[in-house]
PQR file of N, CA, C, O and H, with PARSE charges and radii, in Angstrom:
ATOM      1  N   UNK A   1     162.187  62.273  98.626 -0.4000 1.5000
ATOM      2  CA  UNK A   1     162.215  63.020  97.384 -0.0000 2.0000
ATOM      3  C   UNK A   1     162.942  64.332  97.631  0.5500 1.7000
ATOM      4  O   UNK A   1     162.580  65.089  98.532 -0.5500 1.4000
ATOM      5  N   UNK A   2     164.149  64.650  96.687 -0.4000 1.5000
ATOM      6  CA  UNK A   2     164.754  66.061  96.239 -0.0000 2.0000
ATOM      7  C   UNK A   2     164.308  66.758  95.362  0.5500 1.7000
ATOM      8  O   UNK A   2     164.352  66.432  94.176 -0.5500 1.4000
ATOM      9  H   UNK A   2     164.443  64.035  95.955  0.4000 1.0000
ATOM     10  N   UNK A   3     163.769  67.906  95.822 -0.4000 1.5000
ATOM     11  CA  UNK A   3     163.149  69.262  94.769 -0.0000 2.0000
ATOM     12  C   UNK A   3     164.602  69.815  94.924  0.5500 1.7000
ATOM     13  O   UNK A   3     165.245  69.569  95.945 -0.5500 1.4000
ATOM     14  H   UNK A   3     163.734  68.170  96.786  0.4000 1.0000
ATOM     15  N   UNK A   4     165.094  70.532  93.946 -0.4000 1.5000
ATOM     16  CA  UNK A   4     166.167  71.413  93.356 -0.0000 2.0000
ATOM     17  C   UNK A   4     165.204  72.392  92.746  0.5500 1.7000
ATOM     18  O   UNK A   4     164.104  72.280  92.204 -0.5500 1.4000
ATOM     19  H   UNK A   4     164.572  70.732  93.116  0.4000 1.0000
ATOM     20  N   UNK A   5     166.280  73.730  93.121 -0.4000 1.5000
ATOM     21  CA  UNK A   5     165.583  74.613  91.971 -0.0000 2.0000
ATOM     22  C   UNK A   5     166.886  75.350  91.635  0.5500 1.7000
ATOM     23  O   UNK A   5     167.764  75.835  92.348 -0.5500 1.4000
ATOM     24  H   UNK A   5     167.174  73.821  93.560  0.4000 1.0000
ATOM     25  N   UNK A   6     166.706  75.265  90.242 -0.4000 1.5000
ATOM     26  CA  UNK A   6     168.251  75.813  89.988 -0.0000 2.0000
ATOM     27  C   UNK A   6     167.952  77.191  88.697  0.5500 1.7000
ATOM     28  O   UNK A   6     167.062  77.175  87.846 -0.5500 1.4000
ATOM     29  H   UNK A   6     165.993  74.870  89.663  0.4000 1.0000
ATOM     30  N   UNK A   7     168.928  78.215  88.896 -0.4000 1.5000
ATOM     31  CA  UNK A   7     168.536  78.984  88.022 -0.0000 2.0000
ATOM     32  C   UNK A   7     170.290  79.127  87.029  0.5500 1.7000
ATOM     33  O   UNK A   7     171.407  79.087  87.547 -0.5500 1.4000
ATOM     34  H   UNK A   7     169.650  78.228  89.587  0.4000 1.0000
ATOM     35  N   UNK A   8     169.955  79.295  85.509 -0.4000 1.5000
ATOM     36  CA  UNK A   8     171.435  79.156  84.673 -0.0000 2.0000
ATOM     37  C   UNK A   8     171.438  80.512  84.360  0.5500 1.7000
ATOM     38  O   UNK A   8     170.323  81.022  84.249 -0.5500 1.4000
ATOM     39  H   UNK A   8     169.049  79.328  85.088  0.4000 1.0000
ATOM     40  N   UNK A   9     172.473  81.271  84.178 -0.4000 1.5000
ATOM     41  CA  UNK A   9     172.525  82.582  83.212 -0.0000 2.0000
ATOM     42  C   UNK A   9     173.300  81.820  81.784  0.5500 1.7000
ATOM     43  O   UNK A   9     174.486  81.644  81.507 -0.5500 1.4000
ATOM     44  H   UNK A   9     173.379  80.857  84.268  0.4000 1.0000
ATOM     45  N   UNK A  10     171.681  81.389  80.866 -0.4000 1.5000
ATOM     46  CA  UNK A  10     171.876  81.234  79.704 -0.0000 2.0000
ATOM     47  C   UNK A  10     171.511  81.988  78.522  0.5500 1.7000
ATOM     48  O   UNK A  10     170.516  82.713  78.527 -0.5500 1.4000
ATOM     49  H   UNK A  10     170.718  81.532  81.091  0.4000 1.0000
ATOM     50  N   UNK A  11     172.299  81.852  77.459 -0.4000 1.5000
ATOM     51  CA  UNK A  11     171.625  82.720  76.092 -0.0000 2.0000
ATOM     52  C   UNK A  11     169.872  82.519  75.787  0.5500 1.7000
ATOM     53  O   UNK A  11     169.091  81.584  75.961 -0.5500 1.4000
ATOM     54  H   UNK A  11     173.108  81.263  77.455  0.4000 1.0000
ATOM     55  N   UNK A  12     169.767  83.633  75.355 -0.4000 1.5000
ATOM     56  CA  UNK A  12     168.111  83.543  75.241 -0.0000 2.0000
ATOM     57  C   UNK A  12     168.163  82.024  74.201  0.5500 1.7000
ATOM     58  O   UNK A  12     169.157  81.548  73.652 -0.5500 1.4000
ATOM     59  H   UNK A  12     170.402  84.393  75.213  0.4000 1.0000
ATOM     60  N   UNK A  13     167.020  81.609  74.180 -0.4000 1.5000
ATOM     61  CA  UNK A  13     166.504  80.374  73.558 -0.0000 2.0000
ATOM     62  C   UNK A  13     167.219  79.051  73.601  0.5500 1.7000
ATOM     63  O   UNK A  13     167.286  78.123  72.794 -0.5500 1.4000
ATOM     64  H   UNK A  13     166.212  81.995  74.626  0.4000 1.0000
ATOM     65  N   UNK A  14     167.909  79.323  75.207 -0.4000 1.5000
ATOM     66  CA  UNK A  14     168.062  77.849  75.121 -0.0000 2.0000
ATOM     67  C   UNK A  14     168.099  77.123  76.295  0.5500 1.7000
ATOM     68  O   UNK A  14     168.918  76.340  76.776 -0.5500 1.4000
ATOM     69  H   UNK A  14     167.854  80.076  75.863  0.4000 1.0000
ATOM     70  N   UNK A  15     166.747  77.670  76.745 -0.4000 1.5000
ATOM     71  CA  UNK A  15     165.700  76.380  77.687 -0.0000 2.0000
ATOM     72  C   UNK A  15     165.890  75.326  77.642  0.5500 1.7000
ATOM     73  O   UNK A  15     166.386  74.668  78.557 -0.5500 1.4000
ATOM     74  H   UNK A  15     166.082  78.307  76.354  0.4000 1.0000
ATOM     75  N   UNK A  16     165.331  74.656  75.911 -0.4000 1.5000
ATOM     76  CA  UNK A  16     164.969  73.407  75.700 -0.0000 2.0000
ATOM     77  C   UNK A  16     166.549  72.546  76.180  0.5500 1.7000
ATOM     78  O   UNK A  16     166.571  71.437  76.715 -0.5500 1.4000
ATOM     79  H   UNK A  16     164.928  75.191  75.168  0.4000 1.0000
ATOM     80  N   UNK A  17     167.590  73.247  75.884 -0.4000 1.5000
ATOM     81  CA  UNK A  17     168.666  72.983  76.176 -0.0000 2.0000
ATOM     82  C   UNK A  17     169.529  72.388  77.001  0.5500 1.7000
ATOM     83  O   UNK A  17     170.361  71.482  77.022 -0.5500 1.4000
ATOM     84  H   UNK A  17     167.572  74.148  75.449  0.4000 1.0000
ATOM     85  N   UNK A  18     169.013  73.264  77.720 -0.4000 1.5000
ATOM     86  CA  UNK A  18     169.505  73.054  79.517 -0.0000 2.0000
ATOM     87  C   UNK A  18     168.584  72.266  80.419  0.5500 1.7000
ATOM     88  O   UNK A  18     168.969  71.615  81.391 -0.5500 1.4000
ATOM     89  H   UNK A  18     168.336  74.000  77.703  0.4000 1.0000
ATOM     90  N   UNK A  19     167.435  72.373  80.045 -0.4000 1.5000
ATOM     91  CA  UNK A  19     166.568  71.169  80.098 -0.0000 2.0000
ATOM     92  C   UNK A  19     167.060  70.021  80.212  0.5500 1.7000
ATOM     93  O   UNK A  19     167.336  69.363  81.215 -0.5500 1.4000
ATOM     94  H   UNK A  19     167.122  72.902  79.257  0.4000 1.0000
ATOM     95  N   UNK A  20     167.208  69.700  78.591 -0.4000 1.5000
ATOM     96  CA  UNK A  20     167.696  67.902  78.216 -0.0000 2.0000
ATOM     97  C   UNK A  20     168.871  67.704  79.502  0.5500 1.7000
ATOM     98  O   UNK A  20     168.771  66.861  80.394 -0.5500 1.4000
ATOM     99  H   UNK A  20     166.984  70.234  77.776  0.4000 1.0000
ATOM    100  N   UNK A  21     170.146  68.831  79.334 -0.4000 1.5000
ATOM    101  CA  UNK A  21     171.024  69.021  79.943 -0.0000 2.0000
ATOM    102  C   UNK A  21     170.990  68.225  81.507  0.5500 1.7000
ATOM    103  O   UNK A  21     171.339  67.067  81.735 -0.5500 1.4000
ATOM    104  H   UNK A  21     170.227  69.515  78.610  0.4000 1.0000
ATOM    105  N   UNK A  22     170.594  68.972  82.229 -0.4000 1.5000
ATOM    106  CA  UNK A  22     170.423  68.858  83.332 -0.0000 2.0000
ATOM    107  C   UNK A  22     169.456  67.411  83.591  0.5500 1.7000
ATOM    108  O   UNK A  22     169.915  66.612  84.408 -0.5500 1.4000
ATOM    109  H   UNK A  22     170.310  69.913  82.044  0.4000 1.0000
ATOM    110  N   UNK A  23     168.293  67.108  82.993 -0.4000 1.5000
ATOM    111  CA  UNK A  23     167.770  65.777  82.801 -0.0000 2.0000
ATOM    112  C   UNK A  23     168.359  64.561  82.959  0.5500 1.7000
ATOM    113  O   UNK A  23     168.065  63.461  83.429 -0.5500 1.4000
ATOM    114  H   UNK A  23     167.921  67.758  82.329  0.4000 1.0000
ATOM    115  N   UNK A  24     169.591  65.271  82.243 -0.4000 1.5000
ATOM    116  CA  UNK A  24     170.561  63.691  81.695 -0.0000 2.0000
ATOM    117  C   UNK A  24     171.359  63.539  82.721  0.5500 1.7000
ATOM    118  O   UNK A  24     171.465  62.426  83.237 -0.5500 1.4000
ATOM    119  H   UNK A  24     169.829  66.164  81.862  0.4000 1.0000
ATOM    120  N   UNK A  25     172.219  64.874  83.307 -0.4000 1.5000
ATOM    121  CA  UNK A  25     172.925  64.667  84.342 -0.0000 2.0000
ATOM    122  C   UNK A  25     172.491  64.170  85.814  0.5500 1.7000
ATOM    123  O   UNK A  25     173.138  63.509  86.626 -0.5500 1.4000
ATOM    124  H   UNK A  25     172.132  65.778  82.888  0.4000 1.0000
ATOM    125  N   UNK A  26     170.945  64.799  85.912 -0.4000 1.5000
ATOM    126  CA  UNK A  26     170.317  63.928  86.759 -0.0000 2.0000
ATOM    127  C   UNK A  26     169.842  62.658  87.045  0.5500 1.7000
ATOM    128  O   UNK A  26     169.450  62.150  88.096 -0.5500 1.4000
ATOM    129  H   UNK A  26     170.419  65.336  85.252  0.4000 1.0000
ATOM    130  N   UNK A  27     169.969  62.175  85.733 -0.4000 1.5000
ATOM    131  CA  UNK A  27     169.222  60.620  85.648 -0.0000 2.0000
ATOM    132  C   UNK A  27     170.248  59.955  86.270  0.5500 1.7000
ATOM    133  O   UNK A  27     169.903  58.945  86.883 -0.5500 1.4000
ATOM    134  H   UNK A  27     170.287  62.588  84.880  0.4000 1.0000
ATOM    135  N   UNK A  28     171.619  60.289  86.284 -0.4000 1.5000
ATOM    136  CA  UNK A  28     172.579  59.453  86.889 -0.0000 2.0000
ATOM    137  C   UNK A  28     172.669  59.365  88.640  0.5500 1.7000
ATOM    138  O   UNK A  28     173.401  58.713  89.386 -0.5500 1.4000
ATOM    139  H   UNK A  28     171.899  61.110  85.786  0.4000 1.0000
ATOM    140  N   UNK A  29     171.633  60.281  88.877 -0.4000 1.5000
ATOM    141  CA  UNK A  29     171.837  60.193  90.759 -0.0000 2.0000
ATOM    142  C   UNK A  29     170.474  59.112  91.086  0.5500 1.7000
ATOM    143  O   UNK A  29     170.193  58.820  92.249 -0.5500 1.4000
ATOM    144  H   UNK A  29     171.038  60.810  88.272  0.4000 1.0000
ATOM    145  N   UNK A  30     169.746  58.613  89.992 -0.4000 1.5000
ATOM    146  CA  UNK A  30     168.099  58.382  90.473 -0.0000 2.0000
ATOM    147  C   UNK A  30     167.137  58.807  89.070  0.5500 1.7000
ATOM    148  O   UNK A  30     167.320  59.393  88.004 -0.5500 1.4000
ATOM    149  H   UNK A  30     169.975  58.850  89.048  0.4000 1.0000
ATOM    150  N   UNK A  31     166.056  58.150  89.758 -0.4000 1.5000
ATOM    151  CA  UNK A  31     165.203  59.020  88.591 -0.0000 2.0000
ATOM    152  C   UNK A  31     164.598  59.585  88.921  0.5500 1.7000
ATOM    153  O   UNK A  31     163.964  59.813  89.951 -0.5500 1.4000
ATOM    154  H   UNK A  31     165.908  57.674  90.625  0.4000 1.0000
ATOM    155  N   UNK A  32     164.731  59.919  87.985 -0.4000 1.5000
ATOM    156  CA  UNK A  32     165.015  62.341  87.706 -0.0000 2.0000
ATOM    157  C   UNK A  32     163.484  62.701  86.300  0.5500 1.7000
ATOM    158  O   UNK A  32     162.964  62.030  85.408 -0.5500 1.4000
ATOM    159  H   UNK A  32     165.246  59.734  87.148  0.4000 1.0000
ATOM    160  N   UNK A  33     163.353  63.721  86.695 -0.4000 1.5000
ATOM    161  CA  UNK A  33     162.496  64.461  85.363 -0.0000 2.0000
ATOM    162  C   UNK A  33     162.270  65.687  85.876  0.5500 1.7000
ATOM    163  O   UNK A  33     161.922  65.884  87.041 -0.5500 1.4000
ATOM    164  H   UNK A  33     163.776  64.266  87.419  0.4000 1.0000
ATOM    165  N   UNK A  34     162.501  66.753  84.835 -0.4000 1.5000
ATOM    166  CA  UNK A  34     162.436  67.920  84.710 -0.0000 2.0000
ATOM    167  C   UNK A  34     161.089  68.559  85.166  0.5500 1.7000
ATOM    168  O   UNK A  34     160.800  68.368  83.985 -0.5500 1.4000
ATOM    169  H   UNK A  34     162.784  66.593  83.889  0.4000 1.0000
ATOM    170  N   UNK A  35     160.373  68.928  85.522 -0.4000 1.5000
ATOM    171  CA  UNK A  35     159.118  69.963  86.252 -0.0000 2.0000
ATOM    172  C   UNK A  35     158.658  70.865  85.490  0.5500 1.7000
ATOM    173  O   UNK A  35     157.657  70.838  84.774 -0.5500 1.4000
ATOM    174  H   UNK A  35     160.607  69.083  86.482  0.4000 1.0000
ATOM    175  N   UNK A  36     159.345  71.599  85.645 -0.4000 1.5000
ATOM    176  CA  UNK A  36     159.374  72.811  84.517 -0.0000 2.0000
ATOM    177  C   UNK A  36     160.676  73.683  84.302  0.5500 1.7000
ATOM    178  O   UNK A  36     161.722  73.594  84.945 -0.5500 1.4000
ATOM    179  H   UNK A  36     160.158  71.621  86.227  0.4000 1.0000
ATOM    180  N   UNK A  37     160.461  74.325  83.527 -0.4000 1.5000
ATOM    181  CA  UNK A  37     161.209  75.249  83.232 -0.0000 2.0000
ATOM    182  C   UNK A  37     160.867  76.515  82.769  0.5500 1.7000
ATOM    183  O   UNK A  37     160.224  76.336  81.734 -0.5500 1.4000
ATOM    184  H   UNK A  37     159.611  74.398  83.005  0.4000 1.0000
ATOM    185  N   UNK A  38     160.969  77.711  83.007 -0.4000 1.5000
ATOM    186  CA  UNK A  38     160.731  79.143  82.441 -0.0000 2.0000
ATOM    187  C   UNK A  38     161.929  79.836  81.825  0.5500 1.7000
ATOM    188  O   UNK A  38     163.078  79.618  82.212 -0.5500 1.4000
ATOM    189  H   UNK A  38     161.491  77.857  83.847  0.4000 1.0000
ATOM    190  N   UNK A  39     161.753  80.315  81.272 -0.4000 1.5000
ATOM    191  CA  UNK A  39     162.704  81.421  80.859 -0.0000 2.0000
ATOM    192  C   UNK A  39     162.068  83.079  80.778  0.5500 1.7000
ATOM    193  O   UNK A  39     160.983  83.430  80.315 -0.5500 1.4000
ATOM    194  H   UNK A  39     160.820  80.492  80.958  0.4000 1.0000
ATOM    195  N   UNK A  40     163.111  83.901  81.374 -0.4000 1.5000
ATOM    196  CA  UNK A  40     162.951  85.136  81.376 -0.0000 2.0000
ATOM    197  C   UNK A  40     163.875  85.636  80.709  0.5500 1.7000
ATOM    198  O   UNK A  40     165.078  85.394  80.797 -0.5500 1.4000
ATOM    199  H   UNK A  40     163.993  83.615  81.750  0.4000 1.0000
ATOM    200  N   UNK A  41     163.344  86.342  80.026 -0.4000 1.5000
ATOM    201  CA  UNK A  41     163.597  87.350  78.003 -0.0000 2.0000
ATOM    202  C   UNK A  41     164.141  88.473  78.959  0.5500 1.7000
ATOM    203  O   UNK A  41     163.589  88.797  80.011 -0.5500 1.4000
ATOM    204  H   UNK A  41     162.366  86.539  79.954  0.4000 1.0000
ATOM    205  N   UNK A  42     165.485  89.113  78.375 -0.4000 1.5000
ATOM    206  CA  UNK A  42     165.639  90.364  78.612 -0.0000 2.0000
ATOM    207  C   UNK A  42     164.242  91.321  78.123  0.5500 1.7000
ATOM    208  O   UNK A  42     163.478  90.914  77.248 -0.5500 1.4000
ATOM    209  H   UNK A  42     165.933  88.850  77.521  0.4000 1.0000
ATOM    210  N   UNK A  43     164.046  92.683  78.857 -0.4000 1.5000
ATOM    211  CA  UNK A  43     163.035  93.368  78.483 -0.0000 2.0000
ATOM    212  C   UNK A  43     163.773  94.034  77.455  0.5500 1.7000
ATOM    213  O   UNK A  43     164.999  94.135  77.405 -0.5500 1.4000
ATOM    214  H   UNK A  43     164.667  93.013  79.568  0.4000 1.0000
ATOM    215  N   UNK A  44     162.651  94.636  76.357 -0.4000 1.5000
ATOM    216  CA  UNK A  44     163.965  95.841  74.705 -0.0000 2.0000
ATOM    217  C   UNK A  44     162.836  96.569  75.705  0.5500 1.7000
ATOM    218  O   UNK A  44     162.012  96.512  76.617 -0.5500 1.4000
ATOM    219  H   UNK A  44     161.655  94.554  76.397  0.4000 1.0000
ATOM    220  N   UNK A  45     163.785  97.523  74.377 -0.4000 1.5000
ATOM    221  CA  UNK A  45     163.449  98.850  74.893 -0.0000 2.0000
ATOM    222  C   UNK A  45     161.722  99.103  74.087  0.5500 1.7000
ATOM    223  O   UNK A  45     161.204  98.538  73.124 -0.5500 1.4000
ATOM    224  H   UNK A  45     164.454  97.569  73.636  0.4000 1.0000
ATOM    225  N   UNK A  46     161.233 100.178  74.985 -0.4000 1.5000
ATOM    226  CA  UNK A  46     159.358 100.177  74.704 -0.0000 2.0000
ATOM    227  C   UNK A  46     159.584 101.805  74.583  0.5500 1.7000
ATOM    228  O   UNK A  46     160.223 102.502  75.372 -0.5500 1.4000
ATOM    229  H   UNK A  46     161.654 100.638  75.767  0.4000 1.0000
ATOM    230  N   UNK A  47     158.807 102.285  73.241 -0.4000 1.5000
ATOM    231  CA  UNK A  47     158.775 103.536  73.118 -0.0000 2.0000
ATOM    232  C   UNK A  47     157.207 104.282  72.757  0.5500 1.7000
ATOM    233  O   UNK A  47     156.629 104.245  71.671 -0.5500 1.4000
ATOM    234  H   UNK A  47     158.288 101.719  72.601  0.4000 1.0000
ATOM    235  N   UNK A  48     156.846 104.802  73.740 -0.4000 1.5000
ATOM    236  CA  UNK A  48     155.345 105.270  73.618 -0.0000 2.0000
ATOM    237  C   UNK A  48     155.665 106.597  72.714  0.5500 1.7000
ATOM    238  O   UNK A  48     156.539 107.445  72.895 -0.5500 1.4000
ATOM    239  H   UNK A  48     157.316 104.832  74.622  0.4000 1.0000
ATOM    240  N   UNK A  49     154.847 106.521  71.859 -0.4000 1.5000
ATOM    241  CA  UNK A  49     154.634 107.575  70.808 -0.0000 2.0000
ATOM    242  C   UNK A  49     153.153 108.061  70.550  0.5500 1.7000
ATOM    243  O   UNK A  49     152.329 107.501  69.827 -0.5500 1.4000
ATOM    244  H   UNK A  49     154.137 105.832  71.712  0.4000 1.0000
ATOM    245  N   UNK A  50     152.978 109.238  71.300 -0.4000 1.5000
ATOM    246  CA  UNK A  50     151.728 109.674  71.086 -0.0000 2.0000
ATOM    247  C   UNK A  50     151.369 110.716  72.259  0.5500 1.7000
ATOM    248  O   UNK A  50     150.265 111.260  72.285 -0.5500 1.4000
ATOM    249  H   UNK A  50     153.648 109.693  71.887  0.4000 1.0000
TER
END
């Protein structure tokens, strides 16, 4: 068994995306299924008032 861990610099909200993506391209070496996936949100800006 191959664990990969791969990280994309993609536009926010599109996990589900790159997901399927990568799924599909994997199914062609073997079978393949996705694990998980996270996404990390740019931080905005936080303004304490008080």
């Amino acid at each position: 068994m191959l664990i990969v861990t791969i990280q994309v610099n993609a536009p926010p909200g599109a996990a589900e995306c790159v997901k399927e993506v990568l799924g599909m391209a994997l199914e062609q070496l073997g079978d393949a299924r996705v694990v998980s996936i996270r996404e990390k949100l740019p931080e905005q800006l936080k303004l304490d008032i008080g």
